[in-house]
N, C-alpha and C positions, 0 to 999 in steps of 0.2 A: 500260481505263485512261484517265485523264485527264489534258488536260493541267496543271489545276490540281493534279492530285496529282502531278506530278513527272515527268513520260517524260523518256527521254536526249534531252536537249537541250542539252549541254553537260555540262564534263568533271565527273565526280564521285569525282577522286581525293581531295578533303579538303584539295587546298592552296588558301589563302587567293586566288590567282589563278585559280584552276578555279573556284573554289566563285562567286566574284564574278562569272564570265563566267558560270557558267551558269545564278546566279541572274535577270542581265539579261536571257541568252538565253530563259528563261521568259516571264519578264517582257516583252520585245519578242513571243513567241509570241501570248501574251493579248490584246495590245492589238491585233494583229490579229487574233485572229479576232472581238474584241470588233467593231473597226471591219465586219467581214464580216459579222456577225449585223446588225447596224445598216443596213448596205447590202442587204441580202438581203432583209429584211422589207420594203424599200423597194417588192419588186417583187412582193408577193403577194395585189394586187386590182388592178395597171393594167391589166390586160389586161381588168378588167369596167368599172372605173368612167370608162374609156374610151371605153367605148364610148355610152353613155346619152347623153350631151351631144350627139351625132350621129346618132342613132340613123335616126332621117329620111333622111338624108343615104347614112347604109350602105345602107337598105335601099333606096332610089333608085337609090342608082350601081350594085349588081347587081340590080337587079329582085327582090327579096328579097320573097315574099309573106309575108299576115300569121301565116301558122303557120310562117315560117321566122323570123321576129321571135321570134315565141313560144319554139322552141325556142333562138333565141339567148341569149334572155333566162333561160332554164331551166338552161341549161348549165353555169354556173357550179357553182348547186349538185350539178349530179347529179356534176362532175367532182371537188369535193373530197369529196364522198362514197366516190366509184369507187376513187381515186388516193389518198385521206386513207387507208382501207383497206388500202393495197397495199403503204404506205410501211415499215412496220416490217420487212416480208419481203423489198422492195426492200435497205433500211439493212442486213442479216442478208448478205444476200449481197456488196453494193458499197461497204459504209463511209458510216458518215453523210457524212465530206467527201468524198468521191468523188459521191455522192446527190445532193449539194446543187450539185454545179460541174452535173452530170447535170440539174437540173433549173433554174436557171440560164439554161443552153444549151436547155433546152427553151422558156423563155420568152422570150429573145432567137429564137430560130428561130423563133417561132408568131408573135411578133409583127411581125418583117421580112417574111416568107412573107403572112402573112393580109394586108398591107396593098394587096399585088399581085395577090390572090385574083382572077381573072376571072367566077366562079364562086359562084352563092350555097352551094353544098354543101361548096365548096373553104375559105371563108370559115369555113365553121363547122368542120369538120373542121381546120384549121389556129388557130382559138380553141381547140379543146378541147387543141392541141398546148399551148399557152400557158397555159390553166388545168392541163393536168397540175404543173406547174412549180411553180404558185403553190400547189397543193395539198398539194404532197409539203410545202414549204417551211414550209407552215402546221402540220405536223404534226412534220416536225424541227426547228424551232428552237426551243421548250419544251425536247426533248433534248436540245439541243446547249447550253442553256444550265445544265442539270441537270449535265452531264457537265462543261461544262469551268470552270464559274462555281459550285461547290455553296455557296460561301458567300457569293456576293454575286447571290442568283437575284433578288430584289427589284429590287436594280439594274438589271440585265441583262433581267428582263423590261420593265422600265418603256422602260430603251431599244428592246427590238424594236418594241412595243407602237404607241410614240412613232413610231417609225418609219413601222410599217406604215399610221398615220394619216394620216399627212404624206404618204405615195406613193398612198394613197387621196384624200383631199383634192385632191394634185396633179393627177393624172389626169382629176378629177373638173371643176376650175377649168380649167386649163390647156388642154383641146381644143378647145374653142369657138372661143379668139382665135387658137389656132397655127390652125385648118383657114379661120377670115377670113383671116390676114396670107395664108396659103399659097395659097387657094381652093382646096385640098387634101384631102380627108377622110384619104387616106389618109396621107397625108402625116405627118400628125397624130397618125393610129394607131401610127404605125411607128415616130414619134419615141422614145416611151418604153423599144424594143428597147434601148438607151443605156444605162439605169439598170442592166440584167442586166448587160450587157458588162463595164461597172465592178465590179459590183457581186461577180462570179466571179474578178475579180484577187487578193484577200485570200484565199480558199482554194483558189486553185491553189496561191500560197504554201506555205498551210499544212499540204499534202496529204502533207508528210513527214512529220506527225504525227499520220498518220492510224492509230488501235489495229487490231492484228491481227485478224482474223475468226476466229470460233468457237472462242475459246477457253474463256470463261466458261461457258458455257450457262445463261446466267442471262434469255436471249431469253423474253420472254412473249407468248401470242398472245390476240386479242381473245375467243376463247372462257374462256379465262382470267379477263378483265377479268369480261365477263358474268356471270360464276358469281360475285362477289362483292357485297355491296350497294352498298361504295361506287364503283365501277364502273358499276353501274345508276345511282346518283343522278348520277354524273359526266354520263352519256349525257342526263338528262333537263333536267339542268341545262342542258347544251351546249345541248339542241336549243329548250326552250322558249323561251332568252333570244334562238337565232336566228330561231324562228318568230316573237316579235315583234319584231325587228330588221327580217326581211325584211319583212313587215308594214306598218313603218312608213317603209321606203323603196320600197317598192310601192306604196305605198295614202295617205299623209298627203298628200303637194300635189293629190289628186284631191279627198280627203274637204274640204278645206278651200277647193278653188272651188266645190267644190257647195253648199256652207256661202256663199258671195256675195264670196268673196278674189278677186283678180283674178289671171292665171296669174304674170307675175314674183314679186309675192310670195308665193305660193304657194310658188315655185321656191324663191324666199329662207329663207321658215323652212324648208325641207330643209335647205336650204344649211347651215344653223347648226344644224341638229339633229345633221346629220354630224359638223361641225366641233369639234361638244363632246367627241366620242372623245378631239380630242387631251389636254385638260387632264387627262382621267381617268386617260388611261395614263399623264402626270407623274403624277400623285400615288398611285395607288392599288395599282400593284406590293408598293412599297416597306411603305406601311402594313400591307398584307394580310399581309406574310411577317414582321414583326414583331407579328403578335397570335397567341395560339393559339386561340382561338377565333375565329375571322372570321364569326360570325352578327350581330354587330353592323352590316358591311359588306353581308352580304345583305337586312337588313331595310329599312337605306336605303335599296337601289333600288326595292325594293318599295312603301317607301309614296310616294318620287319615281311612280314609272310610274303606282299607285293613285289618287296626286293630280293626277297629269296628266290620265288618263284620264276620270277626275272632271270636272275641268275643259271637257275635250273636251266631254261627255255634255252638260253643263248651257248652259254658253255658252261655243262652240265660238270666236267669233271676239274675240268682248269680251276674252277674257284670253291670245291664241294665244297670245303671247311666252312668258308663264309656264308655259302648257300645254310650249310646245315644249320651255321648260327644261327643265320638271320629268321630260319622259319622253328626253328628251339623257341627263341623270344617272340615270336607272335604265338605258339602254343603256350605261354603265358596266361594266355583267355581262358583257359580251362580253369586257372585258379579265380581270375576276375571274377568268371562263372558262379563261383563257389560263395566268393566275396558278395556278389552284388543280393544274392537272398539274403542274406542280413542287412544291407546296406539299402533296401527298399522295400523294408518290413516295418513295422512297428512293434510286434509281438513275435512271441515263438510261437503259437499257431499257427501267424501269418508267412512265417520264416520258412514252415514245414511244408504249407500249402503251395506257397512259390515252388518252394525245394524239389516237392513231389511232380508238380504239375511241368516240370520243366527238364525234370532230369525223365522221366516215363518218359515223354514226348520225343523229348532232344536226345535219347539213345536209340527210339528209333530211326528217327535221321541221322544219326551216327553210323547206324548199320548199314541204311543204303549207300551212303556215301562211297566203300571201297566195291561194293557191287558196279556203280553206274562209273568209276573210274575202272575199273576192270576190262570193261563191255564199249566203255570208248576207243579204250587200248586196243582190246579185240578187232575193233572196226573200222579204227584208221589204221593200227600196224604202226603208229610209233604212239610219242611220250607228249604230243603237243596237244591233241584235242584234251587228253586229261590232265593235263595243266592250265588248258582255260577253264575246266570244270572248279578247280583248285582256285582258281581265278576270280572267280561268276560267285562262287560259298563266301572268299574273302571280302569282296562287295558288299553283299549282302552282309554279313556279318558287321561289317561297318556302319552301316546305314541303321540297322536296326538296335547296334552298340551306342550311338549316338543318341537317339531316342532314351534308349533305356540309362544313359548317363544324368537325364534331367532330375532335379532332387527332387523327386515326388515318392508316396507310400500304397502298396498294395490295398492295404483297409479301408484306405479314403476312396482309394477309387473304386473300392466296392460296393462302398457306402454312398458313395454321389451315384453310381448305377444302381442300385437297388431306390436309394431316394427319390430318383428320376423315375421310376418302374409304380413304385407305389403312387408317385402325383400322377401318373397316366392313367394309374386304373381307377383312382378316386370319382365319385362322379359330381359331374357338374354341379355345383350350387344354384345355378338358375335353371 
């Protein structure tokens, strides 16, 4: 049940005084958990892009060697892989809003805790407290907005989206000047715990409207997803748009002082390459969930990334700005990303089980992705084998974005595969 479709939240005897209170009382429900989804996304990458600005600094003040960098820097992904996975089984048993205050509280505790870390192994183990949080989050709030917003998902995704930009951005700008004013690192790190705190007020709230457990059985699990096609293209979509995501926040301020850019602006086109997230998540929710075909939205990012890359390849520094643009707006796909598990659900179960099975999956191949562009670099000694790599993912990424643009639903095609499964094993009547 949802609360967009009506839970007892007010009288529903039919008198004109009931019916008005508890259309408000609806209505006052929505807006927070609207305001909580808003607030919630806010906190589902401070806990990484926090740390990058300092990163010197962390690994100085505990003595942090370079394969403890390495694995901090790793962790991210492997934690919404681990936790993005875990989440639907999590939600099944604790309630999505019980889940989310749950994880919440795990990112407030991992990032007050890690800031006081004495310890480099303490440090990390208490980040990966803080990435479980941001992990589960990234993978319930697509449901959460399936379930209690079905008809205004466009909206609603644009805001998390929006959101989740803007506390990446923050994180991102923000530690540098808080850890000078402070001469703090940790200080700094710790401040962001703040954004949870608040940010768990609107669904403590709301946690009396939280739906009963197991009653539908309508729960899907990621072998489920798998066994469908458009499940598989969800998965490959997710992960190639991450492996070039991570990619190019791994790897672009390097490629571009080796190219004869000096390090600040190096630093700067990242900066802005980041910063494009936000426009796209204004505008591109809302669009996508009013076309029924959205291959028109895949192809743009494609020949954006294509012409960027282009660009790169030929003359890297002559045209950076446009380059940067152009591949800013084909990272775009990470919001599509976000968009298209509601847009080829039916249900919030369905929403979660996409959500899950795609972001686990697709952060794995997010993570190789800067390794085997590394290891090319490595091998050929310039920037051009790992731009056809960059090349071969945006292909790919198109081909299997075009697929996943057709309007079809997760359930059905689970339901026509599982239907198909049962008439196989029926036995013959003659």
């Amino acid at each position: 049940m949802s609360v967009a479709s009506g839970p007892n939240t007010g009288d529903q005897s039919g008198s004109p005084h009931g019916g008005t209170a508890s259309f408000r009382s609806r209505r006052g429900l929505l807006l927070l958990l609207a305001v909580g989804i808003a607030l919630a996304a806010l906190n589902l990458r401070t806990a990484i892009t926090s740390v990058g600005p300092v990163l010197g600094e962390v690994t100085d003040g505990l003595g942090m060697t370079a394969v403890g960098a390495g694995v901090l820097t790793t962790l991210p992904v492997l934690c919404f892989a681990l936790f993005g996975g875990l989440t639907p089984a999590l939600a099944r048993r604790l309630g999505e809003h019980h889940l989310l205050v749950y994880a919440l509280g795990a990112v407030f505790v991992g990032l007050v805790a890690r800031a006081f870390a004495p310890h480099p192994w303490l440090f990390l183990a208490l980040s990966a407290v803080a990435l479980s949080g941001g992990a589960i989050g990234n993978v319930i709030l697509p449901a959460l907005v399936k379930e209690h917003f079905p008809d205004r998902v466009g909206l609603m995704t644009t805001v998390y989206t929006t959101a989740l930009a803007a506390g990446t951005a923050i994180a991102a700008a923000a530690t540098v000047p808080m850890e000078q004013a402070t001469g703090e690192w940790r200080l700094a790190l710790g401040s962001y715990a703040l954004f949870a705190l608040v940010a768990a007020l609107p669904w403590l709230l709301a946690l009396r409207a939280e739906p009963r457990r197991g009653g539908d059985g309508h729960h899907l699990n990621m072998r489920q997803v798998l066994g469908t096609g458009i499940g598989r293209q969800a998965v490959l979509y997710f992960g190639t748009q991450s492996s070039i995501a991570y990619i190019m926040f791994g790897w672009y301020a390097q490629m571009l002082r080796d190219q004869g850019m000096d390090a600040q602006s190096a630093g700067l086109a990242l900066s802005y390459l980041t910063l494009l997230g936000v426009p796209m998540s204004l505008v591109l929710p809302t669009l996508a969930t009013r076309m029924r075909n959205t291959s028109p939205i895949v192809v743009m990012f494609a020949v954006a990334y294509l012409a960027g890359f282009a660009g790169m390849w030929i003359a890297p520094l002559s045209g950076v700005w446009v380059w940067t643009t152009l591949v800013g707006v084909g990272m775009g796909s990470f919001v599509f990303a976000l968009t298209v598990f509601a847009l080829r659900t039916r249900t919030g179960p369905g929403t979660a089980a996409m959500s899950a099975t795609s972001q686990s999956l697709g952060y794995l191949m997010g993570g190789a992705g800067p390794f085997l562009f590394g290891l090319l670099h490595e091998l050929s000694g310039g920037w051009h084998a790992p731009l056809a790599l960059l090349v071969a993912l945006t292909v790919t990424n198109l081909l299997v974005g075009l697929l996943l643009s057709r309007p079809r639903y997760l359930e059905d095609a689970i339901a026509a595969r599982e239907g198909a499964v049962s008439a196989a094993e029926r036995p013959d009547p003659s």
